[in-house]
C-alpha positions in Angstrom: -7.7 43.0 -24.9 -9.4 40.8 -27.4 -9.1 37.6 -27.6 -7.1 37.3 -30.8 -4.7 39.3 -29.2 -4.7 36.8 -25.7 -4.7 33.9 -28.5 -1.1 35.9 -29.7 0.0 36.3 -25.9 -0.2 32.5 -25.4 0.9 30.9 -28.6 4.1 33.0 -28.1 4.1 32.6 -24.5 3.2 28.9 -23.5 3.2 27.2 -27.2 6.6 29.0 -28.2 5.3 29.9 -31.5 6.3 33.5 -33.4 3.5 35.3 -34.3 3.0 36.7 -37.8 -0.2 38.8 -39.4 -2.2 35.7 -40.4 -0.6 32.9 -38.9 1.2 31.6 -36.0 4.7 30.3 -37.1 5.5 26.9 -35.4 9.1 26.3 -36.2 10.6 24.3 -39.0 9.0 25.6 -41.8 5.6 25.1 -40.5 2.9 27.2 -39.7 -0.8 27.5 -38.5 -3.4 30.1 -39.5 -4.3 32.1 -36.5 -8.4 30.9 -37.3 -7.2 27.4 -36.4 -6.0 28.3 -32.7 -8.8 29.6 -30.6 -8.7 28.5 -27.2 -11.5 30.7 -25.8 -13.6 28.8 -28.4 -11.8 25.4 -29.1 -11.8 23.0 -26.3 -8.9 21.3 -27.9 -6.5 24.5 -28.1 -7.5 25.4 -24.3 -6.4 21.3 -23.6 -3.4 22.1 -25.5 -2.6 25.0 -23.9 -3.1 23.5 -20.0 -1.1 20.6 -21.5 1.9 22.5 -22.3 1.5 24.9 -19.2 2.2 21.7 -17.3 0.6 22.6 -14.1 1.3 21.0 -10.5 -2.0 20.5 -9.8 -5.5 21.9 -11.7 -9.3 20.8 -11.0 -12.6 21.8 -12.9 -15.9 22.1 -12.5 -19.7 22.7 -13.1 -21.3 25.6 -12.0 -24.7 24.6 -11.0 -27.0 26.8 -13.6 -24.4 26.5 -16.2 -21.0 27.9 -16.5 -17.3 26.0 -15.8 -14.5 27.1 -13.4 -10.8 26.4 -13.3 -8.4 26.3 -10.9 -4.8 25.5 -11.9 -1.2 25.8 -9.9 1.6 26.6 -12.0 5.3 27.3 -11.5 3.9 28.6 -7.8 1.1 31.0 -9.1 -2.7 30.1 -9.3 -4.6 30.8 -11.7 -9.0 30.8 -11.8 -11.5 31.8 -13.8 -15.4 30.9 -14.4 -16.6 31.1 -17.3 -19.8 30.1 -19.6 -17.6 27.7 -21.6 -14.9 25.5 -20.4 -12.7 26.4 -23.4 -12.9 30.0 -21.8 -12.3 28.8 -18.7 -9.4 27.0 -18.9 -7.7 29.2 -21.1 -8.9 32.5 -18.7 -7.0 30.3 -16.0 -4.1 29.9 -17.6 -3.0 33.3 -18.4 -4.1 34.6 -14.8 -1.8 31.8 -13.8 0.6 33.9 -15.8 -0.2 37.4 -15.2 -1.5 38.2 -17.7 -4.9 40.6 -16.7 -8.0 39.1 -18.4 -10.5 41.9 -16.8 -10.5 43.3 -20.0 -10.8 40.3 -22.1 -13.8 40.3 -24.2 
């Protein structure tokens, strides 16, 4: 799965958004090109993402030598992930937390 396509799976999913070819269809006339939500690369869209997952619980850390892992509880299923960037992290963490496999996430 690229990560386009998890961007797709998660703006549907968690955001509520309709996806189109180019763009990401936010409701009330209003939409977003899909270059403007990247949450493996934007630390704001993974924020916005754990935001509107609105887990019980999450914590986040430093891996010493570099590297960020996430650990979030969400409607009873936990999602981790560590990952070189937090953005990844985070946004690896949440879809786990959905079930959504990311072993094949590049």
């Amino acid at each position: 799965m690229s990560e386009e396509h998890l961007a797709a799976i998660l703006a549907e999913r968690i955001m509520s958004w309709r996806v189109g070819p180019d763009r990401f269809l936010l409701g009330g006339r209003r939409w977003l090109p899909r270059w403007r939500f990247q949450p493996t690369k934007r630390l704001e869209d993974a924020f916005r993402l754990l935001e509107r997952v609105a887990p019980q619980e999450y914590s986040m850390g430093e891996i010493k030598g570099g590297g960020f892992w996430v650990k979030i509880r969400a409607a009873g299923a936990v999602g981790e992930a560590s990952e070189s960037s937090k953005a990844r992290a985070i946004t690896f963490a949440v879809a786990r937390a959905l079930g959504i496999d990311m072993d094949s996430c590049e």
